[in-house]
C-alpha positions in Angstrom: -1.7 13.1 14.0 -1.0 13.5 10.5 1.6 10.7 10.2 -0.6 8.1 12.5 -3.8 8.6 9.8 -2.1 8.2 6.7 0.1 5.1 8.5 -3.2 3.4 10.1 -5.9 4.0 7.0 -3.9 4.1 4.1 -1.4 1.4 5.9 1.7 3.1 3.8 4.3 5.7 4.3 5.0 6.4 0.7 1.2 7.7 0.9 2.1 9.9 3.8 4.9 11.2 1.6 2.8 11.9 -1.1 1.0 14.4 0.8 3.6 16.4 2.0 3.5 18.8 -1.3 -0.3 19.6 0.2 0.7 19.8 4.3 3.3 22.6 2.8 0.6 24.1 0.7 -1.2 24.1 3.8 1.6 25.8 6.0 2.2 28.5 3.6 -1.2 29.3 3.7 -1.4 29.3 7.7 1.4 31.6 7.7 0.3 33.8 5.5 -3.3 34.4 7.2 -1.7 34.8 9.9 0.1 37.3 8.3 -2.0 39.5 7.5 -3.7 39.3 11.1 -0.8 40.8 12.8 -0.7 43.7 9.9 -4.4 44.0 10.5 -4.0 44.4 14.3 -0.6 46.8 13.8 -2.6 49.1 11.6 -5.9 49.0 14.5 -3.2 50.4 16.9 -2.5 52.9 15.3 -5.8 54.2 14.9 -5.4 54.0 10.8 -8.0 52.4 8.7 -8.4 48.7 8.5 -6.4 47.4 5.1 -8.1 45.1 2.5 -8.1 41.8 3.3 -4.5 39.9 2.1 -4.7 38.2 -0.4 -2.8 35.1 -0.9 -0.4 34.0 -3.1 1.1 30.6 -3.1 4.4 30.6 -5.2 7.1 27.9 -5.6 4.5 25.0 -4.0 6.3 21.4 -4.2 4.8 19.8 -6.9 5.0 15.9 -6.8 7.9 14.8 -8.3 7.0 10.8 -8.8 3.6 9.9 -10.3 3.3 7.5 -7.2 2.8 10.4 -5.2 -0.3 11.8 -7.2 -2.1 8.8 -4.9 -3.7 7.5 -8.4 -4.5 5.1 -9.6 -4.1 3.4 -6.2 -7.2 5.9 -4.5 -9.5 5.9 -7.4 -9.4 4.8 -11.2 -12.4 5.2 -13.2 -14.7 2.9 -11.9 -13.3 1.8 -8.7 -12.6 3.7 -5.0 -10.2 2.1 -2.7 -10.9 2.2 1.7 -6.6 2.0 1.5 -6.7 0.8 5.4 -3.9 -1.2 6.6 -6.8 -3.4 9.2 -10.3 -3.8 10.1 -10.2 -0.6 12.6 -8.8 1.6 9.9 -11.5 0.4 7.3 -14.3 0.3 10.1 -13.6 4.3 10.8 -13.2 4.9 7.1 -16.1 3.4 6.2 -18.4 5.2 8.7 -17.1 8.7 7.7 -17.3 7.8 4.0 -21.2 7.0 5.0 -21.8 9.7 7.1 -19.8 13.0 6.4 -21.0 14.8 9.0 -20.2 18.2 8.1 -21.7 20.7 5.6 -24.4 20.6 7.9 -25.3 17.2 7.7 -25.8 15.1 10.7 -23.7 11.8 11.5 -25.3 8.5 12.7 -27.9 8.3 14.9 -25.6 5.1 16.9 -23.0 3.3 16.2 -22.1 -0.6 17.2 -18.6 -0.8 18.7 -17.3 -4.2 18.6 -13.7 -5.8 19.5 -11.5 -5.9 16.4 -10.3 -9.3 17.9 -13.5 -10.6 17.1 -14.4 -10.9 13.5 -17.6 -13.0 13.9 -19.2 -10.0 15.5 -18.0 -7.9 13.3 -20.1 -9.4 10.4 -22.9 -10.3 12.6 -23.6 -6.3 14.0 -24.3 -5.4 10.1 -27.6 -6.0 10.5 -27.8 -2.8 12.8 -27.1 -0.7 10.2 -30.3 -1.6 7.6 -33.2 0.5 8.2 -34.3 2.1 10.6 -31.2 1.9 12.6 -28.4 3.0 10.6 -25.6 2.0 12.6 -22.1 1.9 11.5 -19.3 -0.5 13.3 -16.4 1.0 15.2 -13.7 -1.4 16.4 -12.0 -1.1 19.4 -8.9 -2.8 20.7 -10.5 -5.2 23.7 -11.5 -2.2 26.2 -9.6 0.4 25.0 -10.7 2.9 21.9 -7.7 3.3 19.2 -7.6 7.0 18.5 -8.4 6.5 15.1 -11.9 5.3 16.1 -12.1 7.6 18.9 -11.4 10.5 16.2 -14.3 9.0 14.3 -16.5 9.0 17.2 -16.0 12.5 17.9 -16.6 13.1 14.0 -19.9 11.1 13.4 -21.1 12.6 17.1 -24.2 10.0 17.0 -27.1 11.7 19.1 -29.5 8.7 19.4 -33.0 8.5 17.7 -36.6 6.7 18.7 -35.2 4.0 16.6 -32.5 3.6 18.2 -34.5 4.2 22.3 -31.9 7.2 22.3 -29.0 5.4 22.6 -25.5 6.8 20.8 -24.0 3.2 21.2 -24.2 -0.6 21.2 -21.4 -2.4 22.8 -20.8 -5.6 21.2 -19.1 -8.4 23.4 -15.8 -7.7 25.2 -15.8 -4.3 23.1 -15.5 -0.9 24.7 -18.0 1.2 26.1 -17.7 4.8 25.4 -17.8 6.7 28.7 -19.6 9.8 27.5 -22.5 8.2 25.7 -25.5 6.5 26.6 -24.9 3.3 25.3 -26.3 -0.6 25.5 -24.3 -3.4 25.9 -25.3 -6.7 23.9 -23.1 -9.6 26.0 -22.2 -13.6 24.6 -19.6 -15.7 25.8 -19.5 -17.5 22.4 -19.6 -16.1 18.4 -23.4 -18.1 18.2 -24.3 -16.2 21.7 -23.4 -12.8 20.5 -24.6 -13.0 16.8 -28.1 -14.0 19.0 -27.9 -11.3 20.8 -27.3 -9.1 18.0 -30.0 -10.3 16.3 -32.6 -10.0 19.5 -31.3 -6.3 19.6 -32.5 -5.8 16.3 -36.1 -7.2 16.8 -36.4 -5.5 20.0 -35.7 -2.4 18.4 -37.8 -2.8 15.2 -40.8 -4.4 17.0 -40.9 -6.8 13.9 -39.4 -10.5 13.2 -37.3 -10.7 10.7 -38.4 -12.3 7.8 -34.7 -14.4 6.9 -32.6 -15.4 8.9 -28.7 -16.6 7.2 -26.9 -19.0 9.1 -22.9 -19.1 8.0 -19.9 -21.2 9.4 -18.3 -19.9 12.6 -15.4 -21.8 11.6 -14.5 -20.6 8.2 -15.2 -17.0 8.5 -14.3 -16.6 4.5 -17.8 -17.8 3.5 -19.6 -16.1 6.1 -18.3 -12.5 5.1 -21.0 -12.2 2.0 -23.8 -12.2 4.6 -22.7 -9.2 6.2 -23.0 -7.2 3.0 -26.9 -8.6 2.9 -27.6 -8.3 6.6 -26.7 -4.2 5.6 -29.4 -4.3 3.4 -32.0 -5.8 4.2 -32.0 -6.0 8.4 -32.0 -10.0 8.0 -29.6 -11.5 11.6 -26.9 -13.6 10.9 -26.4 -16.7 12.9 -23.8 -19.2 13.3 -23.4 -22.6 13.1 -20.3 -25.2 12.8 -19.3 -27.7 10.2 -21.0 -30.4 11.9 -23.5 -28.8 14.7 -26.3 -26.2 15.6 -25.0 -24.2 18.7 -28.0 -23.7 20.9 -28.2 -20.3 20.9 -28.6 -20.0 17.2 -31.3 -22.8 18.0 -33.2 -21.0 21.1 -33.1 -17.9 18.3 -34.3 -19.9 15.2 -37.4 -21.4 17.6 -38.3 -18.1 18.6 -38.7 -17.1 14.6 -40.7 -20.0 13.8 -41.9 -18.8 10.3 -38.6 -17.1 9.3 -37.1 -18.3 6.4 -33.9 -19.7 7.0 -30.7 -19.6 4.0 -27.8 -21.6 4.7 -24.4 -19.7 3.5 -21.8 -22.3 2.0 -21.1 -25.7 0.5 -21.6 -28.8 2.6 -18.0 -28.9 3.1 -18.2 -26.1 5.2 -21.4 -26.8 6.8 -22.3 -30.3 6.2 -25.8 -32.0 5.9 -26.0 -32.8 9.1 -26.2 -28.7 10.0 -28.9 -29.0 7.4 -31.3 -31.3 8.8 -30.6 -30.4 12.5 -32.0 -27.3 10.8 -34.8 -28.0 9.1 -36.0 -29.5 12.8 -35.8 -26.2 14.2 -37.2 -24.2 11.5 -38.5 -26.4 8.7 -37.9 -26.0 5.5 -33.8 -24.7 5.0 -32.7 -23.3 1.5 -28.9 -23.9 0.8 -26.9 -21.0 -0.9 -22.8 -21.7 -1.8 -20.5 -22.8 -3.5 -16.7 -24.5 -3.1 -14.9 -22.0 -2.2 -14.7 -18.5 -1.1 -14.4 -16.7 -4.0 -17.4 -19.0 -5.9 -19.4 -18.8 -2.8 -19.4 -15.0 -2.7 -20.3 -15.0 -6.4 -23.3 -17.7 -6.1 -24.6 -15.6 -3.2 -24.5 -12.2 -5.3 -26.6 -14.2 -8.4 -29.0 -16.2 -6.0 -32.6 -14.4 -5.7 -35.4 -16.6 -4.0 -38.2 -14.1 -3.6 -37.8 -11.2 -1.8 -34.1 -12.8 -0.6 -31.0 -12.6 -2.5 -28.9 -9.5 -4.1 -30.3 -11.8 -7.9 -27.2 -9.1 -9.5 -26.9 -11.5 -13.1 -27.1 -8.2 -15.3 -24.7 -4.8 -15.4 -25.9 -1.8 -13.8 -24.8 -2.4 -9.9 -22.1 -1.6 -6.9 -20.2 -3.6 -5.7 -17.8 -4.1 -2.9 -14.3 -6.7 -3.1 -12.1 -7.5 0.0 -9.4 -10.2 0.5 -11.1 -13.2 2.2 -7.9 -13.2 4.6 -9.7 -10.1 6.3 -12.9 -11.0 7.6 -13.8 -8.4 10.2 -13.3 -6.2 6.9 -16.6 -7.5 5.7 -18.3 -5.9 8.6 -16.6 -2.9 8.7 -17.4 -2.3 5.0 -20.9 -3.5 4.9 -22.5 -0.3 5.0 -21.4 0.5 1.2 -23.6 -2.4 0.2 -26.1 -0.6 1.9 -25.9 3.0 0.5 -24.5 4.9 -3.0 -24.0 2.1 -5.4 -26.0 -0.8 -3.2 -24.8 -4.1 -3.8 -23.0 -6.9 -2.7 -19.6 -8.3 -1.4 -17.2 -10.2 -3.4 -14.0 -11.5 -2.0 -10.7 -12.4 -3.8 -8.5 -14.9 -2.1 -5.6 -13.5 -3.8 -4.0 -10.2 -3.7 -2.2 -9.7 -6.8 -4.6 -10.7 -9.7 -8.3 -11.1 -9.8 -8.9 -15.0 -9.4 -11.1 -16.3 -12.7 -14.2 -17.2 -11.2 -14.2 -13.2 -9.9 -13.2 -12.0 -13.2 -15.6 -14.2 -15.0 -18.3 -12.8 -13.0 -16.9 -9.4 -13.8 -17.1 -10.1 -17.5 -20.5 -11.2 -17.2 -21.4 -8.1 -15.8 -19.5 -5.7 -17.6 -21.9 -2.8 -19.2 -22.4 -1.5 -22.5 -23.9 0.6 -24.9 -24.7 1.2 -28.2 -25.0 4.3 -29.4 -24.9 6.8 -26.7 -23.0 6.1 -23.5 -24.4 8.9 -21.3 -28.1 7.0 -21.0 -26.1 3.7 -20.2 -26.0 1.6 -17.3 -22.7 1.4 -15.0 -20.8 -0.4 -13.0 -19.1 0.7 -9.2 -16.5 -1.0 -6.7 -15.0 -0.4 -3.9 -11.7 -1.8 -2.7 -11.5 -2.7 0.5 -8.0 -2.9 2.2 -4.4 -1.6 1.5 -2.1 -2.9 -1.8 -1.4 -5.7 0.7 -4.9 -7.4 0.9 -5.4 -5.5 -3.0 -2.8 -4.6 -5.3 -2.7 -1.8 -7.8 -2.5 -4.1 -10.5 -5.7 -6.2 -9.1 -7.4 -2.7 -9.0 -6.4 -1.6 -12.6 -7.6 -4.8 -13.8 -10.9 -4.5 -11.8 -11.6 -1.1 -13.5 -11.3 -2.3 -16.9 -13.8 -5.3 -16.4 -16.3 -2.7 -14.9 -15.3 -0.1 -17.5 -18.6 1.0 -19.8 -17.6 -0.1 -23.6 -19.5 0.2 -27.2 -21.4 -2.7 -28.6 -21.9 -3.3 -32.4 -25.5 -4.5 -33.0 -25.2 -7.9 -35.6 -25.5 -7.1 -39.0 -25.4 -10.5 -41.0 -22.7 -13.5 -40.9 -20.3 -11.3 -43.7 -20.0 -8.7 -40.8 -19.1 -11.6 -38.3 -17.0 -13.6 -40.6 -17.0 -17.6 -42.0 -18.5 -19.9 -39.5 -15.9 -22.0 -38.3 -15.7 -25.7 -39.2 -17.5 -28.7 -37.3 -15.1 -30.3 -34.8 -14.9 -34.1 -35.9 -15.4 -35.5 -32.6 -18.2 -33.8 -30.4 -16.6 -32.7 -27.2 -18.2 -31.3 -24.2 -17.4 -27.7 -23.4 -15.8 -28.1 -19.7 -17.1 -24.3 -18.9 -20.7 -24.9 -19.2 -23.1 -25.6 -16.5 -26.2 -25.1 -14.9 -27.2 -21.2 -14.5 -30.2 -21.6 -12.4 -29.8 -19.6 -9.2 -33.4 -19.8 -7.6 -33.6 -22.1 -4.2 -33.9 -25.1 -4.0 
């Protein structure tokens, strides 16, 4: 059981080895307890009175012998916290335990959505369930069948069902599968736009209430749909689906039915192109784009845009947040309830594994905190690392923690401080990194 966990969440057998130091540690101390139970029940046979309790003594424990197998930095540095799972199922599970202990007393999950780790566009549509009231982590399953791993977590979370929730432990999302001993609901579509509709009916049924935004992403380029998951956590808003160049009907039928919900369309018009636009703004009126080229820029202009009461509008330090390698979507919706909880705030996806892309790490910058004079009454900045040092290497991690890292700020104190000003350029020239900054709709 051992091996399988530390092979399917942290995704590497050098981790496994690295706890072995603590499974002897462990051993020793089984063996000793039980120890001192057989000396306990020798001496009650014998009609003599009971001995003090043993005590323990570990001597000669196998202290780690590479710094690799301390698990650091790759776990945790400073300001970041790695889910180390090896695929969407692992990170899924991890996730909802991370969320929810469950023990100490505490009580796990009132339900949890199940849906097929096949199917990433369901993935990202069922976090909606888990905004308030609901609270419902994602589970993945393997078509029909539960993996142990999210079996194990099942059994951990233990969700009893709530009012919210019409007591049921379970949703089971599309082909996903249904847990035999709880009461569960099954939400059916034969089609990503079917199913995220059904999801997002689910939710209104549940909440008696509308929702007040609705985000419609591409069902073909699942990399600029994963921010919306992150936002659908938080705030309860569905996410629908539409394709480069059409409106399925079932995200239609839904958007009719929410005739004055605001509508945000996730991603450049490459992705989903002006014709998605206006077949939109048919449907539902007025239709605000949010996006930009690329993944990585799109995930960024969707973590600065604010319209209202919509949009994360995170342009100053002081904030989560969560990065995940845009080659895992269905790691978006597994992860979605940290945007939701702790540290709220949103996701931001890297396209490359070994090295933060700029755009990210410009962003990063941007962001990073300060202080001046005493750093306990500062701001901070939090992160979680989604995936193994696969989808996220160490090195991507450690540079990560040093853009979020808190540092001291020197107040201005006169051009002598500062230095000469540097001389005119003879030619005026146009500074290629400046643009607009405005991120209110449109």
């Amino acid at each position: 059981m051992l091996r399988r966990l530390l092979d399917r969440v942290a995704g590497r057998r050098a981790e496994a080895r690295r706890l072995l130091p603590f499974v002897a540690v462990a051993l020793v101390v089984l063996l000793a307890a039980a120890g001192g139970w057989l000396v306990a029940s020798w001496l009650d046979d014998e009609e003599e009175p009971a001995a003090p309790a043993p005590q323990i003594f570990i001597r000669d424990a196998a202290a780690p012998e590479e710094t690799e197998e301390l698990g650091f930095p790759a776990f945790a540095t400073r300001n970041t916290t790695r889910i180390g799972a090896a695929d969407a199922t692992a990170t899924a599970a991890a996730v909802a335990l991370a969320v929810f202990p469950s023990s100490g007393g505490l009580e796990g999950p009132p339900a949890v959505a199940i849906a097929d780790a096949g199917d990433p566009h369901s993935a990202i549509a069922a976090a909606s369930l888990f905004a308030p009231p609901l609270r419902t982590p994602l589970l993945l399953s393997e078509g029909r069948e539960l993996p142990e791993l999210t079996a194990d977590a099942l059994a951990a979370l233990a969700p009893s069902g709530s009012a919210a929730t019409e007591r049921r432990q379970a949703f089971v999302l599309g082909r996903a599968a249904r847990p035999a001993q709880l009461r569960t609901r099954a939400v059916d579509g034969a089609n990503p736009a079917e199913l995220a509709a059904g999801i997002a009916r689910l939710r209104a049924e549940l909440t008696d209430e509308d929702p007040r935004h609705v985000i419609v992403a591409s069902s073909d380029e699942l990399a600029y749909a994963m921010p919306a998951a992150a936002w659908a956590a938080r705030s309860g808003d569905p996410v629908l689906y539409a394709q480069r160049d059409s409106v399925p009907a079932p995200t239609r039928r839904a958007l009719r039915r929410w005739k004055r919900t605001a509508v945000y369309l996730l991603g450049p018009e490459s992705v989903l192109s002006r014709r998605v636009e206006r077949e939109l703004e048919k449907v539902a009126g007025r239709v605000r784009r949010v996006g930009a080229e690329g993944p990585v820029e799109n995930a960024i202009e969707f973590a600065r845009y604010a319209d209202g009461d919509f949009g994360w509008d995170i342009n100053d330090p002081g904030h989560g947040f969560v990065i995940a390698n845009s080659a895992r979507p269905a790691d978006a919706g597994a992860a979605a309830p940290l945007s939701a909880s702790g540290a709220w705030g949103p996701l931001l996806v890297t396209d490359a594994a070994d090295a933060p892309p700029p755009a990210l790490a410009g962003y990063l910058l941007d962001l990073k905190p300060g202080y001046v004079n005493d750093p306990t009454r500062a701001v901070y900045n939090r992160v979680w690392i989604v995936g193994d040092e696969e989808a996220v290497s160490v090195g991507f991690q450690a540079r990560v923690d040093e853009l979020a890292e808190l540092a001291p700020v020197r107040s201005g104190t006169g051009a002598q401080e500062l230095g000469p000003k540097p001389p005119e350029p003879e030619t005026p020239q146009d500074d290629p990194g400046t643009r607009g900054n405005s991120r209110k709709g449109r």
